[in-house]
C-alpha positions in Angstrom: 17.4 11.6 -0.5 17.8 13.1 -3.7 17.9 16.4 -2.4 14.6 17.4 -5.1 12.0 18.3 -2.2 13.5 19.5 0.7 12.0 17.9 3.9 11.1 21.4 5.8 8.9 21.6 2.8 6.6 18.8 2.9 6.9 18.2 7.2 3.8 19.3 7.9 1.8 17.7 5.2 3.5 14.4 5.9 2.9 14.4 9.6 -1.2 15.5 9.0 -1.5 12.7 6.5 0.0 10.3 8.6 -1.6 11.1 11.6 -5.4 10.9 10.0 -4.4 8.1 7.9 -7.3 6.1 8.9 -9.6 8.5 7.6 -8.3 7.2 4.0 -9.5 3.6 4.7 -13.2 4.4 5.4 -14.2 4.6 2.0 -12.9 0.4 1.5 -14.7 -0.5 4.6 -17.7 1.0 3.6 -17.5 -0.8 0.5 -17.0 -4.4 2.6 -19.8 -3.2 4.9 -22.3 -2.9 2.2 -20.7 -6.5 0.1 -20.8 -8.0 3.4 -23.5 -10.3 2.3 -21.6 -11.3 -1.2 -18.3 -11.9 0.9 -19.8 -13.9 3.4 -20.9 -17.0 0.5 -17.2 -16.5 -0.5 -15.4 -16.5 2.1 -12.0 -18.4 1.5 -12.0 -17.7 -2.1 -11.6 -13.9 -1.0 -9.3 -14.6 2.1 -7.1 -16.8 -0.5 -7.4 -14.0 -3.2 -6.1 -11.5 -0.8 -3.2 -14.2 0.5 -2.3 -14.3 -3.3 -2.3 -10.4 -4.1 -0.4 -9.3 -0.8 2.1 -12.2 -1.3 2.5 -10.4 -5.0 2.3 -7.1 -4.1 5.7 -8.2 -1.7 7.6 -10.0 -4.4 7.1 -7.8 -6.9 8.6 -4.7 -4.1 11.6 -6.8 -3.4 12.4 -7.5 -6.9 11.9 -3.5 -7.9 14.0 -2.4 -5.1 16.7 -4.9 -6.4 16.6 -3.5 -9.9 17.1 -0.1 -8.6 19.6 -1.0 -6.2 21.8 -2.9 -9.2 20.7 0.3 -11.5 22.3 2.5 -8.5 25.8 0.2 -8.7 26.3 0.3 -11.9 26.7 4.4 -11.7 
């Protein structure tokens, strides 16, 4: 690490958050519960959607951790 926040310091938080992580993800699935209906008409355009952005979301992480690894070389 880059030694900025010591780990001791943020322990704690870091295991609380983690362990009630799920509470963060109540909010989206109330929001699919109640766009249930809209969904349901478009189903495969949203599971395709989805696909796209998580496939995305993926390339785009790789390619970021290779800049910064080719940033960190050239140091």
């Amino acid at each position: 690490m880059a030694g900025i926040v010591k780990e001791d310091s943020v322990r704690d938080v870091a295991l609380f958050l983690t362990d009630n992580m799920a509470i963060f993800f109540i909010p989206a699935l109330i929001g699919i519960l109640e766009m249930w209906g809209l969904i349901k008409m478009h189903f495969l355009a949203w599971v395709a959607l989805l696909t796209i952005t998580a496939l995305l979301v993926m390339a785009v992480s790789g390619w970021a951790k290779q800049l910064t690894d080719r940033i960190r070389r050239r140091k």
